[in-house]
C-alpha positions, 0 to 999 in steps of 0.5 A: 500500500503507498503511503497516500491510501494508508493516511486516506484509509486511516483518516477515514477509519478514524472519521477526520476530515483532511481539515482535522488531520491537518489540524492534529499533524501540524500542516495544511489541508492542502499537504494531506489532500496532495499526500492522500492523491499521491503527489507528494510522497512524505517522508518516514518522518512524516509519515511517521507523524501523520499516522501518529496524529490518529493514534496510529504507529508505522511498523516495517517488516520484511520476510524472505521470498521463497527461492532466493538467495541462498537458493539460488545458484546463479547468485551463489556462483556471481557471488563465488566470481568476486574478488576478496575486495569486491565481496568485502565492499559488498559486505560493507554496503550491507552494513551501512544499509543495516546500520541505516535501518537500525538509525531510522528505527531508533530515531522512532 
């Protein structure tokens, strides 16, 4: 679901009107009309802040497709063609993706 249809289901459910909403969040009607139409796509932050204002919390999960990765013997061949130094940098990417993850959720 984009971010847009959750604050419009949401507003809804709860029984705000943008007006409200926008009372509640700190910002213009015009901004959850735009957000809600999918012109703007708001930030976690933001967002965060919308679903906040209704008594709502943004929870992000993930789960593993089937087949992939581990599974996959394509991948695990790519994977085995790199250099030392190409699989470290790798390593070291998802790292920072990990770490930028850990930080956006500890700032909640």
């Amino acid at each position: 679901m984009d971010p847009g249809s959750l604050v419009r289901e949401l507003r809804r459910r709860h029984g705000l009107t943008q007006d409200r909403l926008a009372v509640r969040a700190g910002t213009s009607q015009a901004f959850i009309s735009r957000v809600e139409r999918g012109e703007l796509s708001p930030t976690i932050e933001t967002l965060e802040r919308l679903l906040a204002s209704m008594g709502e919390r943004l929870t992000i999960t993930t789960e593993r497709l089937p087949g992939m990765l581990d599974d996959d013997p394509e991948q695990l061949r790519d994977a085995r063609a790199l250099t030392p130094s190409e699989r470290l940098e790798r390593a070291m990417a998802s790292s920072r993706f990990a770490a930028s993850i850990h930080g956006a959720a500890a700032r909640r």
